[in-house]
C-alpha positions in Angstrom: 0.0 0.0 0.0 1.4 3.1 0.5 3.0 5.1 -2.6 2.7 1.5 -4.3 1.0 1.5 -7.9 -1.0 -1.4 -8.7 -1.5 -0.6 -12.3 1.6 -0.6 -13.1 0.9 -4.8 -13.1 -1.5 -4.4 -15.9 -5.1 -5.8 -16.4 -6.0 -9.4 -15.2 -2.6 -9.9 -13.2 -3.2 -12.3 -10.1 -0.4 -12.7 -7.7 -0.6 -15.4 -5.6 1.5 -14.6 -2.2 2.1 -15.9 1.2 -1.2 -16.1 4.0 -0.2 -14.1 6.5 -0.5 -15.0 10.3 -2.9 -13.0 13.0 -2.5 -12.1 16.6 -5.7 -11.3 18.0 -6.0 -7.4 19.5 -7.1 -9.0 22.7 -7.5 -12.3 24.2 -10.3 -11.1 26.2 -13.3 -9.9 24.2 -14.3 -7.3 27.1 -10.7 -6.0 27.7 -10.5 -2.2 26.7 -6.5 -2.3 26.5 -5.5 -3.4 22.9 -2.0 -4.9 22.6 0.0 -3.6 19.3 -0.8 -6.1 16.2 2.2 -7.5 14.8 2.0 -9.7 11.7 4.0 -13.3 12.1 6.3 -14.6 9.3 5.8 -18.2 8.7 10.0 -18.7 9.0 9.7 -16.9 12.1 6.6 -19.5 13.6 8.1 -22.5 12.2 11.4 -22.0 14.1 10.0 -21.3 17.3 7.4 -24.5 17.1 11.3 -26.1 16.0 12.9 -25.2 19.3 10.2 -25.9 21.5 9.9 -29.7 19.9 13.2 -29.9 20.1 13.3 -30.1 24.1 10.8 -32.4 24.3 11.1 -36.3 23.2 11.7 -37.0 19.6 10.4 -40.8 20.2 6.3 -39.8 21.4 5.1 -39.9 17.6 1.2 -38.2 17.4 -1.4 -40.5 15.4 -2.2 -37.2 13.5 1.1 -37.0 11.7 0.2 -40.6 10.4 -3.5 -38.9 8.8 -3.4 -38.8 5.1 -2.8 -35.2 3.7 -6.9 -34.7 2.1 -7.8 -35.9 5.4 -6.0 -33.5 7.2 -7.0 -31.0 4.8 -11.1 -31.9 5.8 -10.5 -31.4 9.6 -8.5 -28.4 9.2 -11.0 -27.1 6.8 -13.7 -27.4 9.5 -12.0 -24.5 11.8 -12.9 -21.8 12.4 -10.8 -19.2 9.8 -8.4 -17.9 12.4 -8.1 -20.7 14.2 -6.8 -22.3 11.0 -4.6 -19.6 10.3 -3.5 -20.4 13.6 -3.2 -23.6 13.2 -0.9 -23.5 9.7 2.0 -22.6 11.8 2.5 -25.7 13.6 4.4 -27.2 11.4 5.3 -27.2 7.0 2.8 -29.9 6.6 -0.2 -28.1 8.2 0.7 -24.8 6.5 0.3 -26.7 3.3 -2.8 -27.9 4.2 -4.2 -24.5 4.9 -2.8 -22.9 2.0 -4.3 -25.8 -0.2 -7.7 -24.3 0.4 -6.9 -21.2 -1.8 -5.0 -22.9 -4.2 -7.1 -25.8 -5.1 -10.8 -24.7 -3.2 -12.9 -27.3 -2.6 -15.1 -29.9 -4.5 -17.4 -30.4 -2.2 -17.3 -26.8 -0.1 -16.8 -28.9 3.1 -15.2 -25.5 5.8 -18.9 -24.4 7.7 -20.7 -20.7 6.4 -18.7 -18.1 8.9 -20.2 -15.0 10.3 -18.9 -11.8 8.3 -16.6 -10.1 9.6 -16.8 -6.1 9.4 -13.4 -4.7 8.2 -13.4 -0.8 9.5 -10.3 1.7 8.5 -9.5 5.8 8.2 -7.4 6.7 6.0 -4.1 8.9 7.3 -1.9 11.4 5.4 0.2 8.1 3.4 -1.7 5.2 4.6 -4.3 3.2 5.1 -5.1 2.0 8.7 -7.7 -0.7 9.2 -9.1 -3.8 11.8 -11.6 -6.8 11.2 -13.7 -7.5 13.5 -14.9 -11.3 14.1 -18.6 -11.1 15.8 -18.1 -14.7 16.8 -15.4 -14.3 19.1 -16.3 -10.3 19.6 -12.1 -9.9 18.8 -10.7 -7.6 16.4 -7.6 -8.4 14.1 -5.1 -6.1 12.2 -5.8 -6.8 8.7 -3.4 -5.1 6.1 -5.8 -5.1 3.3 -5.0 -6.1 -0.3 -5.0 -3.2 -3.4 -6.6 -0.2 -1.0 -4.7 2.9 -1.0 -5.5 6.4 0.4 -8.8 8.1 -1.4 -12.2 6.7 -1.8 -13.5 3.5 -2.4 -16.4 1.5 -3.1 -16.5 -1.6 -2.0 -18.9 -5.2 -2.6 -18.5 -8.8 -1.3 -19.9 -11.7 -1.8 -18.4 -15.5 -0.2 -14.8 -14.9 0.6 -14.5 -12.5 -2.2 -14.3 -8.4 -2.1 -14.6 -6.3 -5.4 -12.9 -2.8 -4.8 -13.2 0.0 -7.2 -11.1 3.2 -6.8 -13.2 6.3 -7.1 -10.9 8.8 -7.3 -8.4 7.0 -9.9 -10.1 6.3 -12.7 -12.4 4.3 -11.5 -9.9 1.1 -11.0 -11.5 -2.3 -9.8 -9.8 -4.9 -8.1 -11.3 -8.5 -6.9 -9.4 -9.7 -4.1 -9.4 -12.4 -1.2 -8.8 -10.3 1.8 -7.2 -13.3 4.1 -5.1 -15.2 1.6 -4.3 -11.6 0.1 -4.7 -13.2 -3.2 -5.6 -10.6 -6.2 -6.7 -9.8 -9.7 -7.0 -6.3 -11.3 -10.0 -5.3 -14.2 -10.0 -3.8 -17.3 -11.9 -0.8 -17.6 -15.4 -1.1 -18.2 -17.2 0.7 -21.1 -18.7 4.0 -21.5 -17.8 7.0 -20.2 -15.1 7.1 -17.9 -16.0 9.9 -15.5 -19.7 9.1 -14.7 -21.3 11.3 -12.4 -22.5 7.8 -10.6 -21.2 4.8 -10.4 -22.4 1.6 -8.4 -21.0 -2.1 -8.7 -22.3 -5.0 -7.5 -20.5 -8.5 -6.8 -22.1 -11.7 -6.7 -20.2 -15.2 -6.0 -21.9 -18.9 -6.3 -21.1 -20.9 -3.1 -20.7 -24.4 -5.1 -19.0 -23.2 -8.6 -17.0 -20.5 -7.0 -18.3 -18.6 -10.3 -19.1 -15.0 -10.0 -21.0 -12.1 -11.5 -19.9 -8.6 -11.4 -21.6 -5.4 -12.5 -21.1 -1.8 -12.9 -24.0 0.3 -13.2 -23.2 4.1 -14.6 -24.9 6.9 -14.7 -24.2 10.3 -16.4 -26.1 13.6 -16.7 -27.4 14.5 -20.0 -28.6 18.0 -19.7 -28.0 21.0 -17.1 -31.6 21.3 -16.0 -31.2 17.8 -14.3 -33.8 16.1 -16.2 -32.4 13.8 -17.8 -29.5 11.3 -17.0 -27.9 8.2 -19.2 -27.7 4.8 -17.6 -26.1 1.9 -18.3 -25.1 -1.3 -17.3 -21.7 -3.1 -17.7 -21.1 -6.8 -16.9 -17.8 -8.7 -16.9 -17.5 -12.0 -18.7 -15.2 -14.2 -16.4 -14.7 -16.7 -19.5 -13.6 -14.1 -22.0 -12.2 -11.4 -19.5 -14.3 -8.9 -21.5 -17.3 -6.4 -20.4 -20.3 -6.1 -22.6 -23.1 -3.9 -21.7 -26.7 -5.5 -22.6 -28.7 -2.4 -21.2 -28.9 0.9 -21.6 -31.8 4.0 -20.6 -32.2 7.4 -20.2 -34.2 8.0 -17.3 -36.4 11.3 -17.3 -37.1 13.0 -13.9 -34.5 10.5 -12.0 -30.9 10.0 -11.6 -28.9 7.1 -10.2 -27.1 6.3 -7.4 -23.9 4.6 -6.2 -26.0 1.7 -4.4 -26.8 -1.4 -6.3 -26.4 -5.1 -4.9 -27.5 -8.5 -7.1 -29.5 -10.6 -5.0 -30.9 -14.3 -6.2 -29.6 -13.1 -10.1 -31.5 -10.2 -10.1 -29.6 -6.6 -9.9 -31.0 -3.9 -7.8 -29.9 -0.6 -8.0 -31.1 2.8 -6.0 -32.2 5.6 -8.3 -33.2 9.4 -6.5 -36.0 11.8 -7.7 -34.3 14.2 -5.9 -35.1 18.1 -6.9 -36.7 17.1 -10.2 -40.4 17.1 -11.6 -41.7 19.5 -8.8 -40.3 16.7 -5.9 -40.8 18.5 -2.4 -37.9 16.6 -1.1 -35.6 13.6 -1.8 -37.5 10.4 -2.7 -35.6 6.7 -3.2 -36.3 4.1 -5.5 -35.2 0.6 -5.9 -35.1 -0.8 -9.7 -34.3 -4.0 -11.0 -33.0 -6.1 -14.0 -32.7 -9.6 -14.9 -28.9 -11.2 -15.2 -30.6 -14.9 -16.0 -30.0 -14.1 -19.5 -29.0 -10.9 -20.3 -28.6 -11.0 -23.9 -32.0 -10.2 -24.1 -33.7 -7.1 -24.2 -36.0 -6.5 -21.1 -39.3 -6.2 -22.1 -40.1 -2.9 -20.0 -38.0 -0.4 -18.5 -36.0 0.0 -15.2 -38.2 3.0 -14.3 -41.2 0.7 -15.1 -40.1 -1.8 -12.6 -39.7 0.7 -10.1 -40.4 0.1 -6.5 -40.7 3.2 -4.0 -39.1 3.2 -0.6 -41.6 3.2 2.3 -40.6 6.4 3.4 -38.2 9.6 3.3 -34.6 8.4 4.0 -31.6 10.5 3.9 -29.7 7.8 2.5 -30.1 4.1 2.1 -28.3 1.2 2.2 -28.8 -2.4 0.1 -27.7 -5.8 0.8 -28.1 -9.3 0.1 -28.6 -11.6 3.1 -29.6 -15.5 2.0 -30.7 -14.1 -1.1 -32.8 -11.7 0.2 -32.9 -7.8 -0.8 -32.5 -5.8 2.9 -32.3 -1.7 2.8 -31.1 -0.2 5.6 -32.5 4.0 5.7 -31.6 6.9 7.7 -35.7 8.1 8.5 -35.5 11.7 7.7 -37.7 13.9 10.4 -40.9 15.0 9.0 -40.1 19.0 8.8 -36.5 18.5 8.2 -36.1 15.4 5.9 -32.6 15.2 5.4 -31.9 15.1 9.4 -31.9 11.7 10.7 -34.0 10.4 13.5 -33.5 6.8 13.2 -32.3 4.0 11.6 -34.9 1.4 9.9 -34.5 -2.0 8.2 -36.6 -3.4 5.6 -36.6 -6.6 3.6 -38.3 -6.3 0.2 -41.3 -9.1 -0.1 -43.0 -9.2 -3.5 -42.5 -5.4 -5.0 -43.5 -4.0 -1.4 -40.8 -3.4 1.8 -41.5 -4.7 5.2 -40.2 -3.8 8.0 -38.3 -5.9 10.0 -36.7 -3.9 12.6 -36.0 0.0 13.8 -33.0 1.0 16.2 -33.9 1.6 19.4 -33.5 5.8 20.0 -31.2 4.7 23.1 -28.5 2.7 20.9 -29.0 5.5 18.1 -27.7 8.3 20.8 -25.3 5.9 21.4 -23.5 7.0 18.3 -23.2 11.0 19.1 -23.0 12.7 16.2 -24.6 10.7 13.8 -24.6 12.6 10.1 -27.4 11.9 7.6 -25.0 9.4 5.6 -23.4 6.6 7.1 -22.2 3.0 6.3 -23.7 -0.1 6.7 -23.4 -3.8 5.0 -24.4 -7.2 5.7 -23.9 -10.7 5.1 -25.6 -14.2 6.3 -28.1 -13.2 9.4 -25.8 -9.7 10.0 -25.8 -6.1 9.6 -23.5 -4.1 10.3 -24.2 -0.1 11.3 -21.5 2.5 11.6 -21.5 6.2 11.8 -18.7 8.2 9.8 -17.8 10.6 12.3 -16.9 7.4 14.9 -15.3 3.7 15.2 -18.0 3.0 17.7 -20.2 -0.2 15.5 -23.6 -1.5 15.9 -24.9 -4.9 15.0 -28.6 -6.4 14.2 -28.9 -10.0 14.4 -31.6 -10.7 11.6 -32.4 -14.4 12.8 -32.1 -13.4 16.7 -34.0 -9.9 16.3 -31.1 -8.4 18.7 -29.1 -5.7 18.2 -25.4 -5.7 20.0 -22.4 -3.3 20.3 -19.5 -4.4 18.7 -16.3 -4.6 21.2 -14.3 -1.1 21.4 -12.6 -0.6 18.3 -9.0 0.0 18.3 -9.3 3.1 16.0 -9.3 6.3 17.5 -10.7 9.3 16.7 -7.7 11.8 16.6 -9.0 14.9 14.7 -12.9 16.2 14.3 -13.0 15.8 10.9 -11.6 12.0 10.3 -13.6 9.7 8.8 -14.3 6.0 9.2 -15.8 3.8 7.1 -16.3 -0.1 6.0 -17.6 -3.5 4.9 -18.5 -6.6 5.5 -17.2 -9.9 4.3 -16.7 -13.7 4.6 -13.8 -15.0 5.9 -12.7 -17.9 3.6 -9.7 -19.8 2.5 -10.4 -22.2 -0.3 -12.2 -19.0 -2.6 -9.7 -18.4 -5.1 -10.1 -15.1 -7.5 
């Protein structure tokens, strides 16, 4: 990271490189004193395990060392991720096994579904300083994060994998596995290459490890805001090309820089904001058919529009099992675009229900709390966070409970810093 250029690799460049090894922050989840992260080289693991076998008897043999390597492979594949990055330091053979899960996956997807874990970072004056945090242990972990350099970021994930696309450079995207540190970088996509809006959407298959991935632009046409172009881009993983089946001008709404692909379906937040005598900011969800999209729809995205159930002063779409969730800042009823409260919704059959509001003591619990802020989810989790603080909120779907995350080793050191981030799944055996 750093002052490092990744284009200078080129399109489509994947650089397989060493798993690196994590020391929790804390051993105890409830302990507010964080002990400095320090990375630990395989060499460096290896010969301590060496000297500490070394004073013990060399004649005790273990029945594991006699297991055959794809068995060893299954057990280990059944731990928890950092417990099996913990685990790949015992010894060569047990490193191998661990790495073997990136670099030749898995037939028959054995390793359990793990909880997301939420990576959160600010960006400093040359670098970019981040933590994930593991909701099943309540620990957080220093996580040097492939391809992300200082500026902004958009960011989707889907399985083990995390699509990254560099706002402010050209609009760069990167697919990456965040624990193996395993990479790839994209060609451009089509059209114009400063878009006033740009969303992308990732979408991996559990069992074929294949993946979709769209970009969704959107461009105005004329000054009085009337009218803005739209496309959509999608990458061929077989031919390493983009083609872009869709295109529309929408009249009286503009796009947005949400969109998420849920069951093979692409969703995508549109605004009517200031246009066509709108009082005040008004979201829309539109979707379009991936199942085969070499054919022509046969009506428009603003003709499958779907209104949100309220004013929100910005909203948030995910995938969990599936399933399209929106989380909204509710606007206040004489000042919309102050927030009151947070809201989730799951969208049943062209109409949002509501599944859950914030309780107003847990929403103080924030501070300030700014009419945009982040929020992503994955499996049964969402993740709510506030840009003005590391402090991070989390709804169980399944459970109905909403929990505080453990004290986040970021600090705030100047008024103005931001924080920000995303969910993912903590795999090995997802290659990209």
């Amino acid at each position: 990271m750093g002052n490092r250029r990744w284009d200078r690799y080129g399109p489509s460049t994947y650089r397989p490189t060493p798993i690196q090894f994590y020391r929790p922050i804390t051993e105890d989840p409830y302990h507010s004193n964080f002990i400095p992260y320090h990375p630990i080289p395989y060499q460096q693991a290896v010969a301590e395990e060496n000297d500490a076998d070394d004073s013990e008897s060399s004649s005790s043999v273990s029945f594991i060392s006699n297991i055959p390597n794809d068995m060893l492979v299954k057990i280990l594949s059944y731990l928890p991720v950092a417990s099996a990055v913990r685990a790949s330091v015992v010894c060569k053979r047990w490193h191998e096994a661990v790495r073997s899960f990136s670099l030749q996956g898995s037939t028959e997807d054995p390793s359990p579904s793990q909880k997301p874990w939420y990576f959160m970072f600010t960006c400093g004056n040359k670098l970019v300083t981040g933590f994930a945090y593991d909701a099943s242990y309540r620990k957080w972990y220093g996580l040097e994060f492939p391809c992300i350099e200082k500026g902004m970021w958009s960011f989707s994930s889907s399985n083990g994998l995390v699509c990254l696309m560099d706002i402010e450079n050209g609009y760069r995207i990167f697919l990456c596995n965040p624990i193996t540190k395993d990479w790839r970088a994209f060609t451009q996509p089509p059209g114009t290459t400063s878009p006033d809006y740009c969303a992308m959407a990732l979408a991996v298959d559990r069992k074929t490890k294949n993946y979709n991935l769209a970009v969704v632009k959107c461009s105005q046409v004329h000054v009085d805001l009337y009218e803005w172009d739209l496309s959509i881009h999608l990458y061929q993983p077989d031919t390493g090309s983009w083609f872009s089946p869709y295109s529309e001008v929408l009249v009286g709404s503009r796009g947005g820089e949400e969109c998420v692909i849920c069951d093979g379906v692409l969703y995508y937040l549109i605004s009517t904001a200031g246009v066509l005598g709108a009082v005040e900011p008004r979201h829309a969800v539109v979707w379009y058919d991936l199942s085969n999209p070499n054919r022509r729809p046969k009506e428009r995205l603003v003709d499958t529009m779907v209104q949100v159930p309220c004013a929100l002063t910005c909203a948030r779409l995910m995938n969990l099992r599936d399933k399209l969730v929106m989380v909204g800042g509710i606007g206040k009823v004489d000042r919309p675009g102050v927030v009151k409260g947070i809201g989730i919704w799951e969208l049943c059959k062209k109409e949002w229900k509501e599944v859950a509001r914030m309780p107003h003591k847990l929403f103080q619990g924030f501070g300030e709390f700014d009419e945009l802020f982040a929020s992503n989810g994955s499996g049964d989790l969402i993740y709510i966070q506030s840009y003005g603080s590391p402090a991070l909120l989390i709804f169980d779907v399944s459970q109905k409970i909403w929990k505080w995350a453990s004290k986040s080793p970021l600090n705030k050191k100047f008024p103005l810093q931001i924080f920000s981030g995303f969910c993912f799944e903590p795999r090995l055996e997802i290659g990209v």
